[in-house]
C-alpha positions in Angstrom: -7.9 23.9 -19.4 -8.7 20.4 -19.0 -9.4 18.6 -15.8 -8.4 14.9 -14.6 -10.0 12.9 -11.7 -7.7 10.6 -9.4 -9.4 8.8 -6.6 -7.0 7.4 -4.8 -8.1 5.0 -1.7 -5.7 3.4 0.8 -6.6 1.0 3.7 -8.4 3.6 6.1 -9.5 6.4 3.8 -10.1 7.7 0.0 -10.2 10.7 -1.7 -11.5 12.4 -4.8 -8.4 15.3 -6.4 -8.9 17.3 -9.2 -5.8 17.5 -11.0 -5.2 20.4 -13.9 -2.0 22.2 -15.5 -2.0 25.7 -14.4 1.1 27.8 -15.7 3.0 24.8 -16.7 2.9 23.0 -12.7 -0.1 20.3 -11.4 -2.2 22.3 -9.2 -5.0 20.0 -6.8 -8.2 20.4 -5.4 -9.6 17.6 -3.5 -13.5 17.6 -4.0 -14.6 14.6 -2.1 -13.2 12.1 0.9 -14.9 8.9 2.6 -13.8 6.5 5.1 -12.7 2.9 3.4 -13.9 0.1 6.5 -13.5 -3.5 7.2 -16.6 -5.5 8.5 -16.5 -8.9 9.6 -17.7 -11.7 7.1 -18.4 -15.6 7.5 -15.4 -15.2 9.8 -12.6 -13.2 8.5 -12.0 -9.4 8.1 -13.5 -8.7 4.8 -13.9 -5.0 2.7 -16.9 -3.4 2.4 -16.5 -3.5 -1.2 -20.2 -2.6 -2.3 -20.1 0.3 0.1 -16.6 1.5 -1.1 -17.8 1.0 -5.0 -21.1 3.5 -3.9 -18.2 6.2 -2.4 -16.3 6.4 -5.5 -19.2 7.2 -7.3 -20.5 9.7 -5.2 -17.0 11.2 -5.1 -17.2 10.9 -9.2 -20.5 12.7 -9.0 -19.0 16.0 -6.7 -15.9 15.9 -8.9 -18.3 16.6 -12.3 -20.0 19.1 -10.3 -17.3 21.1 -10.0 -15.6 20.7 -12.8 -16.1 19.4 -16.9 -13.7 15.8 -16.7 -11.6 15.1 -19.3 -10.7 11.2 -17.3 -10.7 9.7 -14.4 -8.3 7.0 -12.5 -8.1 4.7 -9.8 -5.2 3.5 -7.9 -6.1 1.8 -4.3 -3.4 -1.2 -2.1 -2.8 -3.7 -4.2 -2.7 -8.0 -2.9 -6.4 -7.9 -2.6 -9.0 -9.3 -5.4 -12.3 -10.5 -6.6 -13.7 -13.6 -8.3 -16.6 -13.3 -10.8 -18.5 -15.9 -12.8 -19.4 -16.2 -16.2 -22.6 -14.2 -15.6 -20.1 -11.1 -13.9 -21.4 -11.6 -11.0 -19.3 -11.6 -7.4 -18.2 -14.5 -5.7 -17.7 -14.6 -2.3 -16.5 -11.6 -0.1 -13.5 -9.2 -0.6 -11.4 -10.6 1.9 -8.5 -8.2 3.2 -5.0 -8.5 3.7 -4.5 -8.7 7.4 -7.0 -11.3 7.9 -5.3 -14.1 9.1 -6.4 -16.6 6.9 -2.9 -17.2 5.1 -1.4 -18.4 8.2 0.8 -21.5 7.3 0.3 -21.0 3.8 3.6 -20.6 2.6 5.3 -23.4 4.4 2.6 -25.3 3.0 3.3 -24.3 -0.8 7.1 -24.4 0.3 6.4 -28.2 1.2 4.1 -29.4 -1.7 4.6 -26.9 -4.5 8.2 -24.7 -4.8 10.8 -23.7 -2.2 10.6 -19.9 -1.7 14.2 -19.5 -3.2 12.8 -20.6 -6.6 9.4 -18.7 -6.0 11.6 -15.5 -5.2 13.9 -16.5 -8.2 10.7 -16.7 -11.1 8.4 -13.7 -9.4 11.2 -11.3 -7.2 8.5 -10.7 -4.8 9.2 -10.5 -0.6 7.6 -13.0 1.5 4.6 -11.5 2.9 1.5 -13.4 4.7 -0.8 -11.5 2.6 0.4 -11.8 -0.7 -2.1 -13.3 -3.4 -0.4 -16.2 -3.5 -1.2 -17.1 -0.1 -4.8 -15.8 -0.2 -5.6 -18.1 -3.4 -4.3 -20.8 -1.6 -6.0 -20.5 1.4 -9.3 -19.8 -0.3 -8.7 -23.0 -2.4 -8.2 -25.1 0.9 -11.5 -23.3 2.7 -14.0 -22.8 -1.0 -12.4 -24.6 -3.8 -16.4 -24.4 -4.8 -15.4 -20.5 -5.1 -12.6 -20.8 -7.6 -14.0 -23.8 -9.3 -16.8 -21.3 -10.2 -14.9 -18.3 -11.1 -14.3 -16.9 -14.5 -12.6 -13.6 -13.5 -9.9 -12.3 -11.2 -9.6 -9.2 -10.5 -7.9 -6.8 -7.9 -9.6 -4.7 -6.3 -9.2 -1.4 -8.2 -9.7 -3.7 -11.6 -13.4 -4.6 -10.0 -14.0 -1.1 -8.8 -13.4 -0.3 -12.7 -15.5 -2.9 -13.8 -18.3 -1.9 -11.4 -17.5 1.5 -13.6 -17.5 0.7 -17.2 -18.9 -2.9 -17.3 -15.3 -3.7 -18.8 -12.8 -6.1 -17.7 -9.4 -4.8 -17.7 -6.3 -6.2 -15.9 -3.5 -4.0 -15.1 0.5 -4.9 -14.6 1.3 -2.7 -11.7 -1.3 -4.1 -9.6 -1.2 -7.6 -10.5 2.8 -7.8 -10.0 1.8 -8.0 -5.9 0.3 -11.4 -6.7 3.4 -13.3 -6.9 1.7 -15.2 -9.9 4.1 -13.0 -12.4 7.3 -14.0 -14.0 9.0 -10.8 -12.7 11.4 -10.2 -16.2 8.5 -11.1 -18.7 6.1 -8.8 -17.1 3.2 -11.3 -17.6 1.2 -14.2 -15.6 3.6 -17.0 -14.8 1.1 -20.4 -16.0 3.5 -22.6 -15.0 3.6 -21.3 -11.9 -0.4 -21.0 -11.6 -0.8 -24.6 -12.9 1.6 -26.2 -10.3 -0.3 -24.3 -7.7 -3.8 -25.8 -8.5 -5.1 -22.8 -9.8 -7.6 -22.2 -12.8 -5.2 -20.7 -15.4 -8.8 -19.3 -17.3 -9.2 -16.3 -14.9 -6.0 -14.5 -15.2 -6.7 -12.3 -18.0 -4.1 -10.1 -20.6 -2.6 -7.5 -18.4 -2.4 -3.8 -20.2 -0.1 -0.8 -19.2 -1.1 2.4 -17.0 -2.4 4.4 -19.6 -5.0 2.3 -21.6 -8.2 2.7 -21.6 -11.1 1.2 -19.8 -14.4 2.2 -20.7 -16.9 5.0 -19.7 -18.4 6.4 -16.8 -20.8 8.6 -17.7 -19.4 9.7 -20.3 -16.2 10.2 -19.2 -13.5 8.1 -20.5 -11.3 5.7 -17.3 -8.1 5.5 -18.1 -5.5 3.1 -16.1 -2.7 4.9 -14.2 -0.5 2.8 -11.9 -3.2 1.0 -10.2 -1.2 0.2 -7.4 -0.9 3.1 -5.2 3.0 2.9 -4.6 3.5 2.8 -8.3 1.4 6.0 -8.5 3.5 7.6 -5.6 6.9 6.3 -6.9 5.9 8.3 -10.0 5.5 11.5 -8.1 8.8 12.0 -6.3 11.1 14.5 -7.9 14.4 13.0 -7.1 17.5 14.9 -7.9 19.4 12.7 -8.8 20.5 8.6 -9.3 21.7 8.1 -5.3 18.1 9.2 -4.0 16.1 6.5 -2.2 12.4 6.8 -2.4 10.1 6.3 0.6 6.6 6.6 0.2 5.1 7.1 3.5 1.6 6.4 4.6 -0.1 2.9 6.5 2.7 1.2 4.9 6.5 2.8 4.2 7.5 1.5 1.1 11.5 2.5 1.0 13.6 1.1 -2.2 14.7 2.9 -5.5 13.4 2.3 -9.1 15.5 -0.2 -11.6 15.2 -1.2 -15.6 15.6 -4.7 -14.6 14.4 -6.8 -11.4 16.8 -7.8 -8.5 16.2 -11.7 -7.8 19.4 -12.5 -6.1 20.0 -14.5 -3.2 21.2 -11.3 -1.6 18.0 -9.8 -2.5 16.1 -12.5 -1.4 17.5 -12.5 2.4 16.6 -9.2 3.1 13.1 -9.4 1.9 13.2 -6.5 -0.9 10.3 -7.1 -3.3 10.5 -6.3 -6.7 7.3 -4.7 -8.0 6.3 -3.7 -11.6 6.1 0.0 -11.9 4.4 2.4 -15.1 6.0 2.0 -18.0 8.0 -1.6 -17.2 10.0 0.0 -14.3 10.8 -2.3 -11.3 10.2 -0.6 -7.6 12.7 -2.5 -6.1 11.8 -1.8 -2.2 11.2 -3.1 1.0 7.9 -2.9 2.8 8.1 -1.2 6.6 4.9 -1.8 9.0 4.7 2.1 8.6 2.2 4.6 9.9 -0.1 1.8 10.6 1.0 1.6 13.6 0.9 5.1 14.6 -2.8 5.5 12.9 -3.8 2.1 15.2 -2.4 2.9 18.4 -5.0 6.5 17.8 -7.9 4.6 17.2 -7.3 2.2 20.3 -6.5 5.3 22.3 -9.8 7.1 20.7 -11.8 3.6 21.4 -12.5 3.0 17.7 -12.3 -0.5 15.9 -10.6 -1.1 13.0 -12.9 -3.9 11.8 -16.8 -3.5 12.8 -17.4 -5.9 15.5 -14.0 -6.5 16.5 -13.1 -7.5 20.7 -10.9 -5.1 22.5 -10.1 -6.6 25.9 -6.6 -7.0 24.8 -6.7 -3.3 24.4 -8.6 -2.1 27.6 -6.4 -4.3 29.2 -3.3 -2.2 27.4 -4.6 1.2 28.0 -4.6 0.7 31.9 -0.7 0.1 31.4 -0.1 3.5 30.1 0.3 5.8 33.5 -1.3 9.0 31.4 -4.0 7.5 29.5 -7.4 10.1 29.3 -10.9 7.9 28.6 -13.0 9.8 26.6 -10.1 12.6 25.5 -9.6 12.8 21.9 -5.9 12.0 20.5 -4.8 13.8 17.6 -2.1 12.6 15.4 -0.1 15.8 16.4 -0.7 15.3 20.1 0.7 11.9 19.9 3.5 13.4 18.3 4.1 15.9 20.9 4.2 13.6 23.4 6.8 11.8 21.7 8.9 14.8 21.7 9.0 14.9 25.4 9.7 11.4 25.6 13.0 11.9 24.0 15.0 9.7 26.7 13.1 7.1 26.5 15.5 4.9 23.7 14.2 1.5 23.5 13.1 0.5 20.1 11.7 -2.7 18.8 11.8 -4.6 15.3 8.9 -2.8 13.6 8.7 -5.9 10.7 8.1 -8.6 12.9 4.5 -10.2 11.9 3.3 -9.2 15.8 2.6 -6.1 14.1 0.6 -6.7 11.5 -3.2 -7.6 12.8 -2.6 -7.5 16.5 -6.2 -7.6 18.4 -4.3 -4.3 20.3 -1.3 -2.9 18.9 -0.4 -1.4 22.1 -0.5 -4.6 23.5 1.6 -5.9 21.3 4.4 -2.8 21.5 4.3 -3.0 25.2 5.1 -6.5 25.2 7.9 -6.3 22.4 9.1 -4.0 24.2 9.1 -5.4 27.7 10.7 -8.7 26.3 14.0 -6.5 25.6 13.9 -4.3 28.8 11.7 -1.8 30.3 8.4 -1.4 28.4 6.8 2.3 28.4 5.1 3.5 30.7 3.4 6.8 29.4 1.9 7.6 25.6 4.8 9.5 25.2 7.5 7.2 25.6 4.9 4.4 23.9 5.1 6.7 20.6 9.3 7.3 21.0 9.9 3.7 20.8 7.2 3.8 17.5 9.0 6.4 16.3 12.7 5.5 16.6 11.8 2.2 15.8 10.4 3.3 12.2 13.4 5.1 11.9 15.9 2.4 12.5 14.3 0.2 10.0 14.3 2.8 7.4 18.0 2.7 8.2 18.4 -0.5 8.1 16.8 -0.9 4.6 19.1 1.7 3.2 22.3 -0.4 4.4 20.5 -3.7 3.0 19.9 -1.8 -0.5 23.6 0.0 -0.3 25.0 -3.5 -0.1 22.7 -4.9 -2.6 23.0 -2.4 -5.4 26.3 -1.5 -4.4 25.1 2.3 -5.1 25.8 4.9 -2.5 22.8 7.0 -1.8 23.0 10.4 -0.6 19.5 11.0 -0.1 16.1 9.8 1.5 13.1 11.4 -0.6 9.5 11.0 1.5 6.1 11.4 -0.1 2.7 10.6 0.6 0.9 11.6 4.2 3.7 11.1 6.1 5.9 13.2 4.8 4.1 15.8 7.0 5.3 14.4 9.8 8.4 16.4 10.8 9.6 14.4 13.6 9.6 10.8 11.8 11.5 13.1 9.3 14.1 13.9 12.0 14.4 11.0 13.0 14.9 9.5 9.9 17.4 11.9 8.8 19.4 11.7 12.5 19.6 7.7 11.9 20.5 7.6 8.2 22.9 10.2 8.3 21.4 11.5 4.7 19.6 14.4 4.0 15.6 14.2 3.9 13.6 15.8 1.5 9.5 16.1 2.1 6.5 16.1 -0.2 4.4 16.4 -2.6 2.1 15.0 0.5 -0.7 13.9 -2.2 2.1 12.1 -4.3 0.0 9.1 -4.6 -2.7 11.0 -6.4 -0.3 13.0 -8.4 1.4 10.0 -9.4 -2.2 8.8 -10.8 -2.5 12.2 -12.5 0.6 12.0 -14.4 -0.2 8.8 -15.8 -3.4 10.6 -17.1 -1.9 13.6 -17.8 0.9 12.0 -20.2 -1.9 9.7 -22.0 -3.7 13.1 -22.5 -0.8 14.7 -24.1 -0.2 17.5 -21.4 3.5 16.6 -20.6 5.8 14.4 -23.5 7.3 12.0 -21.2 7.7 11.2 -17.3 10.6 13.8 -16.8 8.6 16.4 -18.1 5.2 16.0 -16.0 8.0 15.6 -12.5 8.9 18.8 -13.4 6.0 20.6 -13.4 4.9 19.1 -9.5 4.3 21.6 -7.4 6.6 21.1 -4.4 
């Protein structure tokens, strides 16, 4: 019986799964998991990348342990990236996505390079603050020493392999969330990259999930869908054509797969992004603020930072708003989910996508006062989580009428995986405001999508239809 390795590492958190074929279905074990942290850096929110390289190998290291592994894969967020020299060395820090250093950035390109209609039109990819486009450009206004140095780009899971194998390997799935790709040729869009001041020398050949990287000790890396949505979009077992997917974790990702990108006008309006997917698919989907606000408004509550260093006066100042508030109790995610329950006539919601949301210094904060702009803000944790919860679940409604009218499909379905299908009462809600019946799990389906990838270059399952089936749900 042979055993694969996915680590799969989202914004807050990674984890090490074993992943084998027992009796024809993928059976798990997670072996290892490690907190993924922000620290601040020459004055922006920045990854502790060495410190997150040093956890995948000590979760590499428990996994072998355990087990003899036939490969191992990586899929993490995708946006974010590297620059090395000629020597391989790093350049600079490993600046995350919710730093604020893209502000202006796109009105700026709009102005002097390409009007976002004819960006959307080449690369099919939503307008986003922390796209790669926007970070290259605001790292060529603050370093241009930076890129006039580099040799390499890489994303983040493409450096973590390097750090690996010693091999540079670029990846389609991941690099598609640049908005440097010419969305139907599946490959780096030069004109594009030239136009935009950029050094055309350190976007390298992209290769499919499923090549080969290198070694680490002695075990061979393989690529699945480096980008963690592609992973997960891989792992839902839709029944049928009219089923919308929605992988749920610090971001909702809700949209459908598609042979051939969406680049309309239409398209364009309502934000959906096209994204490259295993095997030349296209996630066509729109990106929801997701649990990242749930998961934030915890840590305020618990009095833990997301980025090391960070003030929170805006959030002491929030918490004395909220008439039940404990100092010093521990929140769990179920008690905040209880308390929404018995909040149930509070019904104000507010627009979950608006940028507000994104890297507020105190997210309460920030829902109070959404809230309070449009009536009566909450008052209690309770009716602060119904308003988070309804509101997620109106957008997720939303989205589907946006895609119905795109595609001109009629879906019947919503399918959720990834951590927050666990969470039966976003799935209530979710199923009382589409009207369409909601089906939950495979809860891991991020590192089961990575598996797969793995599984089918190892010759375990024939094709993609044939590794779905065998998920155990």
């Amino acid at each position: 019986m042979k055993n694969y390795l996915a680590i799969d590492i989202g914004a807050s958190s990674g984890r090490h799964i074993i992943g084998r074929v027992q009796d024809g279905k993928i059976a798990l074990e997670e072996v290892y998991r490690f907190d993924n942290s922000q620290i601040r850096r020459r004055g922006h929110d920045c990854w502790d990348i060495d410190a997150l390289v040093e956890s995948v190998k000590k979760g590499i290291d428990a996994a072998m342990e355990k087990a003899e592994i036939g490969s191992i894969g990586i899929d993490t967020w995708g946006v974010d990236f590297v620059l090395l020299d000629e020597k391989g060395e790093r350049i600079g820090d490993a600046v995350a996505y919710r730093d604020a250093r893209t502000t202006g950035a796109d009105a700026e390109i709009e102005r002097d390079v390409i009007s976002f209609a004819d960006l959307y039109r080449r690369v099919g990819l939503q307008k986003a603050p922390y796209n790669t486009i926007y970070q290259l450009w605001a790292l060529k206004k603050e370093h241009p020493e930076e890129l006039e140095a580099a040799a390499h780009f890489l994303t983040v899971p493409e450096y973590i392999n390097y750090r690996l194998t010693g091999n540079i390997v670029h990846e389609y799935t991941d690099s598609s969330t640049t908005a440097l790709l010419d969305a139907a040729k599946k490959d780096w869009d030069f004109e594009l990259i030239e136009k935009l001041g950029l050094p055309r020398r350190i976007f390298g050949k992209l290769e499919m999930p499923g090549a080969e990287v290198g070694e680490y000790r002695g075990v061979k890396v393989v690529l699945p869908a480096l980008h963690d949505t592609g992973s997960a979009y891989l792992a839902v077992p839709a029944r049928d054509d009219k089923a919308v997917y929605l992988s749920s974790g610090t971001w909702s990702l809700l949209g459908v797969e598609n042979e051939k990108p969406i680049t309309t006008a239409e398209a364009m309006r309502a934000n959906f992004t096209n994204e490259g997917g295993a095997w030349g698919r296209y996630r066509f989907l729109k990106n929801i603020m997701g649990l990242w606000m749930i998961q934030s408004i915890r840590r305020e509550l618990n009095g833990v930072s997301y980025v090391e260093g960070a003030d929170r006066d805006e959030t002491i100042d929030a918490l004395k708003r909220l008439a039940d508030y404990e100092k010093g109790k521990s929140y769990s995610f179920a008690d905040l989910e209880m308390s929404a329950r018995g909040a149930g006539g509070y019904t104000l919601t507010v627009d979950v996508n608006d940028s507000r949301f994104l890297n507020p210094k105190s997210m309460i904060g920030e829902v109070l006062a959404a809230a309070e702009s449009d009536g009566r803000p909450p008052a209690t944790i309770g009716e602060l989580m119904q308003c988070v919860y309804k509101s997620l679940a109106a957008c997720y409604a939303d989205a589907i009428r946006s895609l119905s009218e795109i595609t001109g499909k009629t879906y019947t379905s919503v399918n959720i995986v990834g951590g927050g299908s666990k969470d039966r009462y976003l799935n209530a809600l979710t199923a009382e405001a589409t009207g369409l019946d909601v089906f939950a799990g495979p809860t891991e389906g991020t590192a089961i999508g990575n598996l797969i990838v793995q599984m089918i270059a190892g010759g375990e399952f024939a094709d993609l239809a044939a590794a779905r089936a065998a998920i155990v749900r």
